[in-house]
N, C-alpha and C positions, 0 to 999 in steps of 0.2 A: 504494500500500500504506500509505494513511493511518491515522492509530490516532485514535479518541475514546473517553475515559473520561466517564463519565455519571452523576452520582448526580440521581436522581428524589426530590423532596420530596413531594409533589401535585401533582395538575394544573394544569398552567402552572408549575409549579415546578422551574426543576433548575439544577443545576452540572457544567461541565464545563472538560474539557482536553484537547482537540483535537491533534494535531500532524500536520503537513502533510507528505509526502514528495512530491519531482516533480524534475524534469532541473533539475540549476541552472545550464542551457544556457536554459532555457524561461522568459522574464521576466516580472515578478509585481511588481505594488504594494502595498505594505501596508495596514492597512485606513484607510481613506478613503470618503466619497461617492463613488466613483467613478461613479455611474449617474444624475443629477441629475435627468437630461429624465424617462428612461423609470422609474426608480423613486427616485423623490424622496424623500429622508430616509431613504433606505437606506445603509448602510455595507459594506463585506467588506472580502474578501484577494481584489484581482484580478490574472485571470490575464489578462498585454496582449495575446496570440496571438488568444484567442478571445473576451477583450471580458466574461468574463464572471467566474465570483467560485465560488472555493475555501469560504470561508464566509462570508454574508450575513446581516446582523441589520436589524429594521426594527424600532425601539426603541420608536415610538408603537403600531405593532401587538403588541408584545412577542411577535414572533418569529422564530428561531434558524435557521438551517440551514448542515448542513455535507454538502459533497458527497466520497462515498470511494467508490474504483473496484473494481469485480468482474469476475470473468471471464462470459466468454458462453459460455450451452450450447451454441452451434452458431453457427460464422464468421459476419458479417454483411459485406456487400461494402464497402471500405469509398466504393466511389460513392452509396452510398445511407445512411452515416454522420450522422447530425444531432452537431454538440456537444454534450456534459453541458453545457456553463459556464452555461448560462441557468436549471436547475435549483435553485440555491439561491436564485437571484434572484425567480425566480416563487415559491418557497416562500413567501419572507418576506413575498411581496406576494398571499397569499392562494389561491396557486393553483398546487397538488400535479399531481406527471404522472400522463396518465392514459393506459394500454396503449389500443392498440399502439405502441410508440416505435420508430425509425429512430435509437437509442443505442445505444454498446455498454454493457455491465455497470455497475452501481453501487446502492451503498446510499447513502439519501439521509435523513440522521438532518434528524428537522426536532421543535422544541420550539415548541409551540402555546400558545393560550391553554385548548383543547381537552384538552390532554397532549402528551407524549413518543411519538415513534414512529419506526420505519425502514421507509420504503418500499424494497423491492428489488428491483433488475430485473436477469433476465439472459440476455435476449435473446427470450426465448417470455414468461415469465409476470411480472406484478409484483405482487409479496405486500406486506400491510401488517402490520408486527409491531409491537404496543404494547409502549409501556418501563415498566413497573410499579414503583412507589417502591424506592428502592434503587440500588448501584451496578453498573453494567453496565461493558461493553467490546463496539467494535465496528471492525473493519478490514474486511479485504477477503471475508468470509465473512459467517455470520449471527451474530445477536447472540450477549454471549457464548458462543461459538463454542471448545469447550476444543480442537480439533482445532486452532485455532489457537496454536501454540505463545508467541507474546507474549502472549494470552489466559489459557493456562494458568498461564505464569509469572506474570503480573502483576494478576489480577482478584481473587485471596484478600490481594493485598498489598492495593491499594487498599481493599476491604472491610473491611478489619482496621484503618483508620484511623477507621471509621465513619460516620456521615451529615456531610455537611459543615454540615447547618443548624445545626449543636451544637457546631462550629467555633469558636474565636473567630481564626483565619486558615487559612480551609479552603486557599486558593490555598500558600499557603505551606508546607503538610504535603505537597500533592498534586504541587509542583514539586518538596522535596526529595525525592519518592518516585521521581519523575521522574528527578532528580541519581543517585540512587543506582541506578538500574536500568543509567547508563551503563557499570556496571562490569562489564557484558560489552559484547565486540567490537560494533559496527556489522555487523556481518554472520553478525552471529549470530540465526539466526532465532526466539529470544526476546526480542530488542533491539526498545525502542520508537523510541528515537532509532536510524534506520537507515541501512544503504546496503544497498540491493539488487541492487547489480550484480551481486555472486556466482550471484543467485536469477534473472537473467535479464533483471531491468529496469534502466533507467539513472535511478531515481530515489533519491532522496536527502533525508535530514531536512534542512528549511530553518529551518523556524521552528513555535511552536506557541502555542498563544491558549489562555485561559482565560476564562470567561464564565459571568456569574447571569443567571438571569432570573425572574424573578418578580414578583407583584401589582405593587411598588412601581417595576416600567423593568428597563432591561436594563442590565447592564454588560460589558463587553470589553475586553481588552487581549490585544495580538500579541509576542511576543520571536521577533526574529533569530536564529538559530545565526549567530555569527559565522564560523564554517566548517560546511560543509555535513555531518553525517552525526555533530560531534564535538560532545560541550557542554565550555561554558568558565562559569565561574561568574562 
């Protein structure tokens, strides 16, 4: 139940703010080359279970991908299960999934030199949704998605700060937006920093990234929750 905030500049242009929820039983590296052989000068957030990567940048192709989980229309077995984790990895290295997948559910935001988009899959069909200039929000549903209630609350806030290109410290507006949303519960299901146990799953805010990319490279940086689900300044 990951959450990414999104402002679209132009094509190939955007800003975002990512934050990651998963078991923090389930162990992860922060971002690093971790893929040398198989995608050389790629960086992410790897997951070590499955070898593969939460969110994946490839800074010489300038581009982005983050992978966030959905539910499936209809049970898939799971003997016949493939991982997500290799999905933002192939993004960034030119090559989008293509149905039919042996995956369960997800939305897989990926930033191009093409544009912005979410491809999303859940289970039978995978739709491709373009991200048009402006700020967006996208978790475990479709893109801004007001049915989702952290959507609802938090996508007119964000908006309200304005385009980050007109920023002189976007990241900085869009964390304390971030700071201050913590002032409901973790398990409030308008809460972007989360815990979702209440809600049925064992994941948990760990950490969240911030990232440009545009004409001139890509930039990224990760922060740790130093507790899982709580922010500390």
């Amino acid at each position: 139940m990951c959450t990414v905030v999104i402002d679209v500049e132009n094509a190939g242009s955007a800003r975002l703010l990512a934050v990651r929820d998963e078991d923090p039983l389930r162990a992860w590296d922060s971002l690093g080359a971790w893929w040398p052989e198989e995608h050389p000068g790629v960086i992410g957030i790897r997951d070590r279970r499955a070898g593969g990567a939460w969110l994946a940048v490839n800074p010489a192709e300038r581009r982005l991908a983050v992978l966030l989980n959905r539910a499936d229309v209809e049970g898939l077995p799971e003997t016949h299960v493939v991982s997500r984790g290799a999905l933002a990895l192939e993004s960034v290295s030119a090559r989008s999934p293509v149905a039919p997948l042996s995956m369960h559910g997800f939305n897989l935001l990926e930033v191009r030199p093409e544009g912005a988009r979410v491809l999303s899959w859940d289970g039978v069909d995978l739709r491709e949704t373009p991200i048009d200039p402006g700020t967006h929000m996208i978790a475990h549903d479709d893109l801004d998605d007001v049915t989702t209630p952290r959507i609802e609350a938090w996508l007119p806030e964000f908006r309200a700060l304005g385009p980050t290109a007109d920023s002189a410290d976007w990241t900085a507006e869009w964390t304390a937006l971030l700071a201050s949303s913590t002032a409901l519960a973790p398990e409030d299901d308008r809460a972007i920093i989360r815990d979702n146990r209440p809600h049925g799953y064992p994941t948990q805010s760990l950490l969240y990234c911030v990232a440009t990319v545009t004409g001139d490279g890509v930039e990224v940086r990760d922060v740790t929750l130093p507790t899982p689900a709580h922010w500390t300044e």
